[in-house]
C-alpha positions as CSV (number, residue, x, y, z in Angstrom):
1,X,-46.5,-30.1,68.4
2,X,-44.1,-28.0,70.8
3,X,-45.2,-24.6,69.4
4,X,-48.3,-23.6,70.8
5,X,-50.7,-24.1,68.4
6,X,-49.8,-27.7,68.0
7,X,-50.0,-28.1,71.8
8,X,-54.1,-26.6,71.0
9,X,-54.5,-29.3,68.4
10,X,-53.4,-32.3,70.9
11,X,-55.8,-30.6,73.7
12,X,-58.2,-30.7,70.7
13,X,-58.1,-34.2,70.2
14,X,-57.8,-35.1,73.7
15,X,-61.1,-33.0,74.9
16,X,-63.0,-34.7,72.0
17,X,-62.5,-37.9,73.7
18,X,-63.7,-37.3,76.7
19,X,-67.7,-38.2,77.4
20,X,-69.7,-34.5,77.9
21,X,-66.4,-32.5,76.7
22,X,-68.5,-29.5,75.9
23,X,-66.6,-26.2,75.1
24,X,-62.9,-25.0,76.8
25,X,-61.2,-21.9,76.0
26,X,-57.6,-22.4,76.5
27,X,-54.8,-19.7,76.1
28,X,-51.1,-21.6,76.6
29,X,-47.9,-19.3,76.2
30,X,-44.3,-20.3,76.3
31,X,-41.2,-18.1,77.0
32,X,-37.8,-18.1,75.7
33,X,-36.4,-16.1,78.9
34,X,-33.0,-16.1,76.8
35,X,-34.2,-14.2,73.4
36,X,-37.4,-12.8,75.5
37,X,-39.9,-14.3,72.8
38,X,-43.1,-15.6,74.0
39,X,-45.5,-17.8,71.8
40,X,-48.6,-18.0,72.3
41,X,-52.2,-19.5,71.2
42,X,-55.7,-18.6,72.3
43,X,-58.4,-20.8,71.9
44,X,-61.6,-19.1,72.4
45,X,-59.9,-17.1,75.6
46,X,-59.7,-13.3,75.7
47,X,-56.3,-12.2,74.4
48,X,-53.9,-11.6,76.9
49,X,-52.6,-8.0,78.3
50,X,-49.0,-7.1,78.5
51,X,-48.0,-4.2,80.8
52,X,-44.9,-3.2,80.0
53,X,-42.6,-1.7,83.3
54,X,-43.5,1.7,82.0
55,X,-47.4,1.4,82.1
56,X,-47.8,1.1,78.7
57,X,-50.4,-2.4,78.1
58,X,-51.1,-3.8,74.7
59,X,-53.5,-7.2,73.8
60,X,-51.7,-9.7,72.3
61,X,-54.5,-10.3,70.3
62,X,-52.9,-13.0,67.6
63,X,-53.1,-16.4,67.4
64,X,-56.5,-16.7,68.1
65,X,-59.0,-19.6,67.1
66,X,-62.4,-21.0,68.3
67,X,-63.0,-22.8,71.7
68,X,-62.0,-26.2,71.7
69,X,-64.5,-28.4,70.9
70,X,-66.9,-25.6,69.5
71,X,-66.4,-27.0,65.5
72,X,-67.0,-30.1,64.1
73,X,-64.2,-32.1,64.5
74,X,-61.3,-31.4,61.4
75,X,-63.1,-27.8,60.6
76,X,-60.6,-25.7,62.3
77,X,-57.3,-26.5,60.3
78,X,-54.3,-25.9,62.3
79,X,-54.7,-23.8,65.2
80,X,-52.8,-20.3,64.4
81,X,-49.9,-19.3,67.5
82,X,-48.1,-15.8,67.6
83,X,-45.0,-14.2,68.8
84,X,-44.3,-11.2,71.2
85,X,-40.4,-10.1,72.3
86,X,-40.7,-9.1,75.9
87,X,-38.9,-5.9,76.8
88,X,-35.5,-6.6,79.0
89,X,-37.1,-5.3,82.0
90,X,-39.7,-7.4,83.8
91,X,-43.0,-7.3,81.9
92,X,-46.3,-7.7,83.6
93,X,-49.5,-10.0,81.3
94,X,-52.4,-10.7,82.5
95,X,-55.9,-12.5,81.1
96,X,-59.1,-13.1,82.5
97,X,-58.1,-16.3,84.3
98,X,-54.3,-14.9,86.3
99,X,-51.6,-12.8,86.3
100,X,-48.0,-13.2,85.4
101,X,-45.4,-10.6,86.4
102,X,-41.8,-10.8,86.3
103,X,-39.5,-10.7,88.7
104,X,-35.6,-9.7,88.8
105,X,-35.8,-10.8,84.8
106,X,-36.9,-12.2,82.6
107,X,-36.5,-15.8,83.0
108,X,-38.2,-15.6,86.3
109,X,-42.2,-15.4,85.8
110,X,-44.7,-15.9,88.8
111,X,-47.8,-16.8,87.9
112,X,-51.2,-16.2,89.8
113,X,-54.8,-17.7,89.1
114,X,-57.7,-15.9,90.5
């Protein structure tokens, strides 16, 4: 369950055990700062926006499924992830819920809730 729709699945299960776990929308990503490949898995969130260093921004809209919680339990199948290669230079993404920019690379990301 290291990919990130696995990670959904065990955040699936975990919510439906807790007493008055409603609904959650999670998104979770993970970078390879080496190849520049970033998974990633949106339940229920908004897709997140990368802003590439020369302006141009583009939803990563796959790997989406329902909210956690929002389906009877066993009616979502497994939760879908997807993959985006990161330019070289320092990308910028961003969702509803922070921001991540890079810095001198890469393999270092700064993220900021709001």
């Amino acid at each position: 369950a290291d990919e990130p729709g696995g990670v959904l699945e065990g955040l699936e299960r975990f919510a439906r055990r807790l007493a008055g776990a409603r609904l959650a929308t999670v998104l979770y990503a993970i970078l390879d700062p080496v190849s520049g490949t970033l998974a990633y898995a949106c339940a229920g969130h908004l897709p997140p926006l990368l802003v590439e260093p020369n302006g141009t921004a583009r939803y990563l809209d796959g790997g989406r499924s329902p909210p956690l919680c929002a389906l009877p339990p066993g009616s979502t199948g497994p939760r879908p992830y997807a993959t985006a290669t990161l330019p070289p230079e320092p990308p910028s993404c961003c969702s509803p819920t922070g921001w991540w920019s890079g810095a001198a690379s890469r393999s270092t990301w700064a993220f900021t809730g709001w």
